[in-house]
C-alpha positions as CSV (number, residue, x, y, z in Angstrom):
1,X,-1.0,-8.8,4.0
2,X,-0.3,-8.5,7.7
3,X,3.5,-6.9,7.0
4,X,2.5,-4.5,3.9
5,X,-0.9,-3.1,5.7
6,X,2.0,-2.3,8.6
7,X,4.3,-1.1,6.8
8,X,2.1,1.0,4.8
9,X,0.5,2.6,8.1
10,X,4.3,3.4,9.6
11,X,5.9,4.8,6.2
12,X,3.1,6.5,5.0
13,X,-0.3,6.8,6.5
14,X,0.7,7.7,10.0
15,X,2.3,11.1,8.0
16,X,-1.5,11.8,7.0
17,X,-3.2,13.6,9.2
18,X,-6.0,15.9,7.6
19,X,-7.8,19.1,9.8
20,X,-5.5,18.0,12.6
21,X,-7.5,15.0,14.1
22,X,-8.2,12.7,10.8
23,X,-5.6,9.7,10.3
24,X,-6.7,7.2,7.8
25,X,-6.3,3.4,10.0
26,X,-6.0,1.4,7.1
27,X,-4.3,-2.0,9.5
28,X,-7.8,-2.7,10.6
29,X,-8.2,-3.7,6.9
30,X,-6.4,-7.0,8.1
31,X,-9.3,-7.8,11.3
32,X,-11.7,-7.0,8.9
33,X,-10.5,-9.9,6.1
34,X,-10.0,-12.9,8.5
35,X,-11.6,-15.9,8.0
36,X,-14.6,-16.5,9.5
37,X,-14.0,-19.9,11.3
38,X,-11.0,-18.3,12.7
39,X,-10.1,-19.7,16.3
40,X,-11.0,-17.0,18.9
41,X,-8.1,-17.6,20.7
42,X,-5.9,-17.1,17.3
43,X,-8.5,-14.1,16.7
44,X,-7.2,-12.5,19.8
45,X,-3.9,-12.9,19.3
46,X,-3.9,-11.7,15.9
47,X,-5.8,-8.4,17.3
48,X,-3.2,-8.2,20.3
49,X,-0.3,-8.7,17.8
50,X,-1.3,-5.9,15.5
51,X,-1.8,-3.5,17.9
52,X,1.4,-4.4,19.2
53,X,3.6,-3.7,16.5
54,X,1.0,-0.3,15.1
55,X,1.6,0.9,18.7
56,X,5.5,0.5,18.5
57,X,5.7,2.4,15.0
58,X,3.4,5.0,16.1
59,X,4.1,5.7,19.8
60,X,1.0,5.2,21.0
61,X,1.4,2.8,24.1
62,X,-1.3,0.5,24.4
63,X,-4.0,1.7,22.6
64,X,-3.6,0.4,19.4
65,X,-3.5,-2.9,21.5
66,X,-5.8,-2.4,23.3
67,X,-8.4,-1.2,20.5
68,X,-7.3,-4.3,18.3
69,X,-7.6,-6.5,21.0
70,X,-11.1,-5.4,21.6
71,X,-12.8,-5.2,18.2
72,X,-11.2,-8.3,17.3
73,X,-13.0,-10.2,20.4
74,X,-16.5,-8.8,19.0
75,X,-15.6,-9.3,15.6
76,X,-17.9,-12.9,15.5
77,X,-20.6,-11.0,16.7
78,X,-20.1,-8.3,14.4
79,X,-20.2,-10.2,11.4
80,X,-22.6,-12.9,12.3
81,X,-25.9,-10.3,10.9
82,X,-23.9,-9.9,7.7
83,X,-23.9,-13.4,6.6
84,X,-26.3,-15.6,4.8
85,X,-27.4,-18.8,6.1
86,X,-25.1,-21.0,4.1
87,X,-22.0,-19.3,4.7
88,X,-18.6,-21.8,5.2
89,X,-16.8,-21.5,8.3
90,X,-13.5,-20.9,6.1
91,X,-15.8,-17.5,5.3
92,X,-13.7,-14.4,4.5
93,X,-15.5,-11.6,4.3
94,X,-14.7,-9.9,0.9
95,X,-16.6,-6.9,-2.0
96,X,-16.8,-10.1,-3.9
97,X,-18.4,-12.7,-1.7
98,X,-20.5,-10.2,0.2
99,X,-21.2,-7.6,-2.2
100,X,-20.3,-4.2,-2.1
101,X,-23.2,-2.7,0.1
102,X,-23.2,-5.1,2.6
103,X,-18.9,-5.6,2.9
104,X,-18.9,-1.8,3.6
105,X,-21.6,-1.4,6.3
106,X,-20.1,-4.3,7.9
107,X,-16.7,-2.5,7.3
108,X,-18.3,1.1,8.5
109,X,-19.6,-1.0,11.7
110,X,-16.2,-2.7,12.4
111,X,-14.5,0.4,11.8
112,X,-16.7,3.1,13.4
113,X,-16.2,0.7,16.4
114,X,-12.5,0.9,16.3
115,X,-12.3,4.7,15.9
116,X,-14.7,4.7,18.8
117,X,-12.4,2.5,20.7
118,X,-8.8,3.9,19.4
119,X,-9.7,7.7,20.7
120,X,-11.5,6.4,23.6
121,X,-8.7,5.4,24.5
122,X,-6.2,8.0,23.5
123,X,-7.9,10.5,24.6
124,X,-8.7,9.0,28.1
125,X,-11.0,12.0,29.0
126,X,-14.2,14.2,27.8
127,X,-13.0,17.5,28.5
128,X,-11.9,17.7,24.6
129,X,-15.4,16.1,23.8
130,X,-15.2,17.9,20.4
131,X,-12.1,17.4,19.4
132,X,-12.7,13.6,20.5
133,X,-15.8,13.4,18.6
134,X,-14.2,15.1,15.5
135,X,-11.1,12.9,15.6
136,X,-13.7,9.2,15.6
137,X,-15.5,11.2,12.8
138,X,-13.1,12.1,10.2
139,X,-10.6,9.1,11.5
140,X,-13.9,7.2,10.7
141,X,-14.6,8.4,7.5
142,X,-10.8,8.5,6.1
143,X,-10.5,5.2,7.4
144,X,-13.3,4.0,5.6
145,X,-12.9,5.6,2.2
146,X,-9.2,4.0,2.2
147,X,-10.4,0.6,3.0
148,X,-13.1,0.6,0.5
149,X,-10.5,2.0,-2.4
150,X,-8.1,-1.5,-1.2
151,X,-11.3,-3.7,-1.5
152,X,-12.2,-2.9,-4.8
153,X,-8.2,-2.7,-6.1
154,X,-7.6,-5.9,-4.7
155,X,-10.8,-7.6,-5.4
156,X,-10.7,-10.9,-6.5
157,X,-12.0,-11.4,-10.0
């Protein structure tokens, strides 16, 4: 999944950019599906990894990495409120497992916390406060709506 959510992201989504500021992030798709009972330390280097290679393909020097690197680290505590009592440590969050109201806030949350992160970070200042704002918005909401059609297309039946 790592290589095709990638690949996808270089070849096609990085050409989509709607109202100037709106690029759909689909590669967080892969944070989002990890196992539960993931090591941290592998947690981190899968986050640091990914950014990695999204920042080599879309010349963005370090904050891809640096945004990955970050949500993946408060990924547990992200996901901990989302799950039931008697959830497996081999966990992965899924529309299936989790249903689809409660897989998408926890996907909005993950994801509104990487848009907030990624242009943070790009941006590196808040004299285009607007233009920042509207990019975590719309970056939000794209990325969303993109992960949310993947979930239910690849949902396991």
């Amino acid at each position: 999944m790592f290589v095709v959510l990638v690949l996808v992201q270089a070849l096609v989504l990085n050409f989509v950019q709607l109202f100037g500021c709106a690029t759909p992030l689909l590669y967080i798709y892969f944070l989002i599906e990890l196992p539960r009972g993931i090591e941290r330390w592998k947690l981190y280097l899968w986050g640091f990894f990914l950014g990695f290679v999204i920042d080599t393909f879309m010349n963005t020097p370090g904050v891809a990495t640096i945004s990955c690197t970050t949500v993946a680290a408060l990924r547990p505590y992200i996901l901990e409120p989302f799950l039931t009592v008697d959830a497996s440590s081999d966990f992965s969050p899924s529309m299936k497992q989790m249903g689809f109201d409660k897989y998408m806030y926890f996907s909005g949350v993950y994801t509104a916390l990487y848009c907030i992160v990624f242009f943070t970070v790009d941006y590196f200042t808040f004299w285009h406060f607007g233009l920042w704002l509207l990019s975590i918005i719309t970056s939000f909401a794209l990325t969303l709506l993109t992960i949310a059609a993947v979930a239910l297309a690849f949902q396991k039946h």
